[in-house]
C-alpha positions, -999 to 999 in steps of 0.1 A, spaced: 882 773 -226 868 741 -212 842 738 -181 833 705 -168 796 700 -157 780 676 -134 747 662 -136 731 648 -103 700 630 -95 672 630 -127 688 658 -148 713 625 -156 687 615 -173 682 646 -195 712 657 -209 725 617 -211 755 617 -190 770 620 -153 798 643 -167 801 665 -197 836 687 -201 819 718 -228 846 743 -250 829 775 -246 843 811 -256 865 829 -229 832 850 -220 805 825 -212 785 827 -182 766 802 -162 732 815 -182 754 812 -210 762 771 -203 729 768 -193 711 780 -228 737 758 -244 724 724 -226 694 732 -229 689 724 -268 656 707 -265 620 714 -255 625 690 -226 657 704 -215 647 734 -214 613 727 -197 631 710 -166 656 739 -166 643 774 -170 606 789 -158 605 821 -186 642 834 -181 652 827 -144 657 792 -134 633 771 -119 632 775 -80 640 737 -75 671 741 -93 707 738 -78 735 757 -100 773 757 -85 806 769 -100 838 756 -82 812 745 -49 797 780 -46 759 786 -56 756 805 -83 732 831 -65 763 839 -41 783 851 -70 769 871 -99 737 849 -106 731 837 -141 758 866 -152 786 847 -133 816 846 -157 837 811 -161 866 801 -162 889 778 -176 887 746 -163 856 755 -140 833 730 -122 798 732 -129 774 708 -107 737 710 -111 712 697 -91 674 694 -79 672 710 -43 670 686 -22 655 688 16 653 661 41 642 656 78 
């Protein structure tokens, strides 16, 4: 199956593109996309804090946060959005 993932703001910069569309087995999960980006030290750093995600982290799947569905255990889908993002806050 394919999954296209967004990058916004700085994390751009660390996986090196705007847009990436991933082939992943028909049982990946958003924890499972996420291990797979994160190859490198850096990566995975600006990603994960132990096994959760960092609290500044954004994840969404079709324009629902991930923590609304099934967490890091949410199951994709073919053809899938993926969009993450830094929280932002503003005032």
């Amino acid at each position: 199956m394919t999954v296209s993932v967004k990058f916004f703001a700085y994390f751009r910069d660390i996986f090196g593109a705007r847009v990436l569309d991933l082939d992943l087995e028909a049982c990946s999960t958003v924890g499972g996309l996420l291990e797979r980006l994160c190859d490198s030290s850096e990566r995975r750093r600006e990603v994960f804090a132990g096994p959760e995600l960092k609290s500044h982290l954004v994840v969404m799947v079709n324009g629902v946060h991930h923590l609304s569905l099934s967490g890091l255990r949410t199951p994709l889908s073919d053809g899938d959005t993926v969009a993450i993002f830094p929280f932002l806050a503003g005032g």
